[in-house]
C-alpha positions as CSV (number, residue, x, y, z in Angstrom):
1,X,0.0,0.0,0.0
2,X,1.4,3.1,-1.0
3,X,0.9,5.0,2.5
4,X,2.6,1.7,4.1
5,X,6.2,3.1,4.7
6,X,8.8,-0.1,5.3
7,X,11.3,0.0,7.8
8,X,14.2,-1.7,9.2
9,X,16.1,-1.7,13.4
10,X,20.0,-1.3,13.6
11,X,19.7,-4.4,16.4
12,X,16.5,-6.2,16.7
13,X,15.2,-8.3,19.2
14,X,15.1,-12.0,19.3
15,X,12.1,-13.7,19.0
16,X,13.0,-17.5,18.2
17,X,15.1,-16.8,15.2
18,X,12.2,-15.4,13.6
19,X,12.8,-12.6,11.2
20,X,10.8,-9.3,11.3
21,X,9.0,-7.1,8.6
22,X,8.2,-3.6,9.8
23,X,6.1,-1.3,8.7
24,X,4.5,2.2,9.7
25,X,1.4,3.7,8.4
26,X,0.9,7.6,9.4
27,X,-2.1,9.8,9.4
28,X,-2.1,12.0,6.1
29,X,-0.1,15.7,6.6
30,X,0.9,14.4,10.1
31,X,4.7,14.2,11.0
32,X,6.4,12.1,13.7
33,X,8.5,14.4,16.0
34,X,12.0,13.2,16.3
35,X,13.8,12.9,20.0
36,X,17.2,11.8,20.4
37,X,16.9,9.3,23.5
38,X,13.2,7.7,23.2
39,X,10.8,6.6,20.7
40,X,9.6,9.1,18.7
41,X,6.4,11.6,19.2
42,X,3.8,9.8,16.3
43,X,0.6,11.5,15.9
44,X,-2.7,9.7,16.9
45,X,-3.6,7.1,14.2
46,X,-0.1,6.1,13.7
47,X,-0.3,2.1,12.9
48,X,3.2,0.4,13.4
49,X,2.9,-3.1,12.2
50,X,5.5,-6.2,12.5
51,X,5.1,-9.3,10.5
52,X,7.0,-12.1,12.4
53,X,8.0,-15.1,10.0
54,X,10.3,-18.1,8.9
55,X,12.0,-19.1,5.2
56,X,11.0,-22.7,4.6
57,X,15.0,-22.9,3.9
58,X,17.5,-20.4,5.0
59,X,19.8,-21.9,2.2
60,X,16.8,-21.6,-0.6
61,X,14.8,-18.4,0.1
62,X,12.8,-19.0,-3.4
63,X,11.2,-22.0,-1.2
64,X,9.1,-19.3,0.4
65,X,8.0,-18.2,4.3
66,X,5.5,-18.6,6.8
67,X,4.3,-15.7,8.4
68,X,3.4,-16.5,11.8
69,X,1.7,-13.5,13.3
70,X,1.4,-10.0,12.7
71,X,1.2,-7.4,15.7
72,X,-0.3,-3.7,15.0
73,X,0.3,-0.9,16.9
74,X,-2.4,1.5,16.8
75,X,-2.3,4.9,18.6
76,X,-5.5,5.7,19.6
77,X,-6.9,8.9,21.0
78,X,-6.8,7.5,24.8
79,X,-3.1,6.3,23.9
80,X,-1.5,3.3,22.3
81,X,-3.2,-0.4,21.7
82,X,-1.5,-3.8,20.7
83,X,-3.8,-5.4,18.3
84,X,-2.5,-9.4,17.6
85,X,-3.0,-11.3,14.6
86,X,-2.5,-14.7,13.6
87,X,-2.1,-16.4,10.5
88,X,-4.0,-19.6,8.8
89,X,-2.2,-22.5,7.5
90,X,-2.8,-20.9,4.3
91,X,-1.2,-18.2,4.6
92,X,-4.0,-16.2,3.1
93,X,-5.7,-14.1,5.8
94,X,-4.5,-13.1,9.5
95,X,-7.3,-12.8,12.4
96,X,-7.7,-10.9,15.5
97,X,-6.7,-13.0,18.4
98,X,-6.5,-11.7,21.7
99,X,-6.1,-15.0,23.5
100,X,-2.5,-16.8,23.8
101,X,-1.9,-19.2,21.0
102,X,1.1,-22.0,20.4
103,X,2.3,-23.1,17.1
104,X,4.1,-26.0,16.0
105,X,7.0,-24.5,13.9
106,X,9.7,-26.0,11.7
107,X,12.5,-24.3,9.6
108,X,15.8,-25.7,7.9
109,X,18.9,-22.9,9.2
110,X,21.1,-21.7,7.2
111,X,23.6,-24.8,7.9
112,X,21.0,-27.3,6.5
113,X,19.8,-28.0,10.0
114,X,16.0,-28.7,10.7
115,X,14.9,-26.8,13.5
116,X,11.7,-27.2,14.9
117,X,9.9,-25.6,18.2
118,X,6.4,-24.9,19.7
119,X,6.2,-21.1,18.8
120,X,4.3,-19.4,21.6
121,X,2.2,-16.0,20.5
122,X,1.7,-13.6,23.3
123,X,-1.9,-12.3,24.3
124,X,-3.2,-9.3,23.8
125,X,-2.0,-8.0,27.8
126,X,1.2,-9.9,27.7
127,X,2.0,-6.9,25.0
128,X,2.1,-4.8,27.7
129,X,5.4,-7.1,29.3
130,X,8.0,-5.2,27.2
131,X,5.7,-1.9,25.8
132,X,5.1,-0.3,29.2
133,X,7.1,2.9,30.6
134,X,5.2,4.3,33.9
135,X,2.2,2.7,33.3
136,X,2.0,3.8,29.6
137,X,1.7,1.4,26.7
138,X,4.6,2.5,24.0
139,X,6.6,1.8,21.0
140,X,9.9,0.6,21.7
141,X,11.8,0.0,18.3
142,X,11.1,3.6,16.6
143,X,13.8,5.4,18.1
144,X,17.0,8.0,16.6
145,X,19.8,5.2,17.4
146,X,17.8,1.7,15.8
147,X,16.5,3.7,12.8
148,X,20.0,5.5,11.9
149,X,20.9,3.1,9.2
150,X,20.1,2.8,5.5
151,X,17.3,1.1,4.2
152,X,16.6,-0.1,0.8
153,X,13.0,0.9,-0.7
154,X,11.4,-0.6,-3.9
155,X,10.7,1.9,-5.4
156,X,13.7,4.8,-4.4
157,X,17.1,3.0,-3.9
158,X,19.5,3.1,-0.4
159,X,18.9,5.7,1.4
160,X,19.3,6.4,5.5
161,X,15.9,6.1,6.9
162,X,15.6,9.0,9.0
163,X,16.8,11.3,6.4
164,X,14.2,9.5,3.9
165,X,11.8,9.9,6.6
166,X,12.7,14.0,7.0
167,X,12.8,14.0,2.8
168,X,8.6,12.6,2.4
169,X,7.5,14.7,5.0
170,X,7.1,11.6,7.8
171,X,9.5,12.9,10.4
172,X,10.4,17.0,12.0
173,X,13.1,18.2,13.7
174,X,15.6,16.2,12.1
175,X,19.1,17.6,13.9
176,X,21.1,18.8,10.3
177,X,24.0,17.9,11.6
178,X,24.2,13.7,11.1
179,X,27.0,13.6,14.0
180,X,23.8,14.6,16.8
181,X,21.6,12.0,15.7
182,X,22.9,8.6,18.1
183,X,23.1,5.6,16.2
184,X,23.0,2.0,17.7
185,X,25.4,-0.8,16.2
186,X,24.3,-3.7,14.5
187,X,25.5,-6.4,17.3
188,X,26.9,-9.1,15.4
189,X,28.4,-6.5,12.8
190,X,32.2,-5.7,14.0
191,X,32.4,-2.8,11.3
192,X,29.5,-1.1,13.1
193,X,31.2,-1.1,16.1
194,X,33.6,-2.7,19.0
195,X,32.8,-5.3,21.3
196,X,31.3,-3.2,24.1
197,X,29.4,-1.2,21.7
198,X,27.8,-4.3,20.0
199,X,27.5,-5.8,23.4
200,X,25.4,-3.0,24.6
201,X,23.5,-2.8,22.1
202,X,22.3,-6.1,22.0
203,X,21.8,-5.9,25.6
204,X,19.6,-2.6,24.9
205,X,17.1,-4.2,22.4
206,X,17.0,-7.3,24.2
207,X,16.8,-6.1,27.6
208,X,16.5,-2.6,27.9
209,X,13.1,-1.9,27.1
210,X,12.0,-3.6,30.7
211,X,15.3,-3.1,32.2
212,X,15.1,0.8,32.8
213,X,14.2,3.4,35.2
214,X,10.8,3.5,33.9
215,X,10.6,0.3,32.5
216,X,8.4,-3.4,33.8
217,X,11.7,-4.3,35.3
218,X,12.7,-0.6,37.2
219,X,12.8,-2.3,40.6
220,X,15.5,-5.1,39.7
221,X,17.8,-2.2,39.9
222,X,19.3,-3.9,36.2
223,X,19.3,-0.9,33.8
224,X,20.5,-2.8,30.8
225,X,19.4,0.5,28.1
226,X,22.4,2.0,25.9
227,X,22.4,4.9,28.3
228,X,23.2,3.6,31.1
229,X,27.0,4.6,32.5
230,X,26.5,3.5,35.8
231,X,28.0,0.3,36.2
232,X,26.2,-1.3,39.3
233,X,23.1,-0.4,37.4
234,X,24.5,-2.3,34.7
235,X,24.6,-5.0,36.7
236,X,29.0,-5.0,36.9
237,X,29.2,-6.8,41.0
238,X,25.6,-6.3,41.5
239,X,23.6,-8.6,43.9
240,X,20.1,-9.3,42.3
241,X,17.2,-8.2,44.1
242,X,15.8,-11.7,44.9
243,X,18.0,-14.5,44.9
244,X,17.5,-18.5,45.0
245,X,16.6,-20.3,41.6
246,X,16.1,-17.6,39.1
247,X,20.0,-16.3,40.1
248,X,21.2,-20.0,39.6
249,X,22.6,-19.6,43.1
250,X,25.3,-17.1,42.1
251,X,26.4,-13.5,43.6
252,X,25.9,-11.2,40.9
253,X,24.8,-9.9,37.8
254,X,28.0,-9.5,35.9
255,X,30.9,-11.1,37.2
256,X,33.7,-9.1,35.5
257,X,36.0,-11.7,33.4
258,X,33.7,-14.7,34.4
259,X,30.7,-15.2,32.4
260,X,29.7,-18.4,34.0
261,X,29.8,-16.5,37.2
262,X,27.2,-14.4,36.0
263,X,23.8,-14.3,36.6
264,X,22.9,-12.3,33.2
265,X,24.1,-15.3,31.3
266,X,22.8,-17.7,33.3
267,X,19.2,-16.3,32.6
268,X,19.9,-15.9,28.7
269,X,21.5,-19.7,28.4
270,X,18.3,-21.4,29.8
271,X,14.8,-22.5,28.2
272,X,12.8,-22.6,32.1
273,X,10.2,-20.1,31.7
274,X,10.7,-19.7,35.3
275,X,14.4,-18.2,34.9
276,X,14.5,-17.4,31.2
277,X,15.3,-13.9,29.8
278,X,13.4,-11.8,28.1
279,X,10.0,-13.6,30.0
280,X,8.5,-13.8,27.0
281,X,9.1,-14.6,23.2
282,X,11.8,-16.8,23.6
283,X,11.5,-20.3,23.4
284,X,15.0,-21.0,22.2
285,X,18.2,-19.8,23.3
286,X,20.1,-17.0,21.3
287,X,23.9,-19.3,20.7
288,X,24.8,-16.4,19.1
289,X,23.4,-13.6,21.1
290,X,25.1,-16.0,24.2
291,X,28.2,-16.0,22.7
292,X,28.7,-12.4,22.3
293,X,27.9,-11.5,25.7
294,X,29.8,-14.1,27.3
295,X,32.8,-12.8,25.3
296,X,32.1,-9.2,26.6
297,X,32.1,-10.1,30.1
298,X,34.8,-12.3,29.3
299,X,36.9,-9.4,28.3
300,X,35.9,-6.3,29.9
301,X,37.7,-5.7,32.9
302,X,34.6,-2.7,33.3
């Protein structure tokens, strides 16, 4: 649809090794206000949409996908609302469905392995477990440092989206000077960025969006957002707030140069729903996500 703007993050989050289509749909004549720390200021009827799916074949894309669900976000006079959708078997309509569904999903990676998992859609309130900041249901992805990068468009070549944005009339108060505008690396890109960098930026959209000051997770004390420069908050010698089974019995969040010391690991390397991080939308563990973490607290003396 022609008013149906595609879009692309710097650093997503993991769902499942699922991959993401986004897409924004904004009222006509009506701007989104740029900010350089949080999501930005989207006029009501703003629709934000994200198509989760799988290839058939990692190694043979022309074998098709399967698009899971779709979630909309819709900003409404009274403030935002999470509408989920789920697709048929067909994969020719997707339908309203508040209620918590599971899905029996099966993928070949892109090293010829068949993967398979029971894919587990969130409810229409569980939305509200990573888009709430005090008490308010928001976007979390639409922000200065995941949407600094360049995005290819059908129809008008590479361009960087913000400036693209600025260009058809979708975005105001652009800073003109590119060097303002923060930009997030992509975290398993080393050209984007060093280890620390990529490290906290995986950390931020993986963790950060509960793990703030205003976040679900505010009382943990974990701020894990790209912002963060205090390094208790970031968890570096930090006792957890509760201990016992979900710390894995160990002392503290980070454990500088011990990862298996550390209770941040611990959390991302399980499957218990109990212990698991993020709570929800992960199934399977990240080995690759793991593996650049562990290697950061590995190698940061902090």
């Amino acid at each position: 649809a022609t008013e149906v703007i595609p879009y692309s993050v710097n650093t997503p989050l993991f769902s499942n090794y699922a991959d993401k289509l986004r897409f924004m749909r904004l009222p006509p004549n009506t701007p989104a206000v740029y900010n350089d720390s949080t999501a930005f200021d989207f006029p009501v009827g703003t629709v934000l949409i994200k198509n989760f799916y799988y290839l058939n074949d990692y190694r043979k894309p022309e074998k098709g996908k399967r698009i899971i669900e779709t979630r909309l976000l819709v900003h409404q006079p009274q403030g935002w609302e999470a509408w989920p959708y789920r697709w048929n078997a067909e994969q020719s309509e997707a339908f309203y469905d508040p209620a918590a569904e599971t899905q029996q999903v099966s993928f070949t990676n892109a090293a010829g392995k068949k993967v398979s998992l029971t894919y587990a859609i969130p409810n229409k309130n569980q939305c509200k477990g990573c888009h709430s900041q005090g008490q308010q249901l928001v976007p979390i992805g639409v922000n200065a440092r995941q949407l600094n990068g360049d995005f290819t468009y059908t129809d008008a070549g590479t361009h960087n989206q913000l400036s693209y944005w600025e260009k058809n009339h979708l975005l105001v108060h652009l800073p003109t000077e590119p060097g303002r505008i923060p930009k997030l690396p992509v975290w398993n890109d080393a050209s984007t960025g060093d280890l620390n960098a990529r490290a906290r930026a995986y950390l931020d959209a993986n963790c950060g969006h509960c793990h703030n000051r205003v976040g679900p997770a505010n009382t943990s004390g974990l701020y894990l957002h790209f912002q963060e420069q205090d390094l208790a908050h970031l968890g570096v010698n930090k006792s957890p707030v509760a201990a016992g089974r979900g710390a894995g019995d160990l002392q503290f969040d980070i454990v500088p140069g011990q990862p298996q010391q550390s209770i941040l690991l611990y959390r991302m390397k399980t499957t218990d729903p109990a212990i698991a991080m993020p709570e929800i939308g992960r199934e399977l563990v990240h080995t690759e996500g793991v593996a650049l973490i562990e290697e950061w607290i590995r190698k940061n003396s902090f």
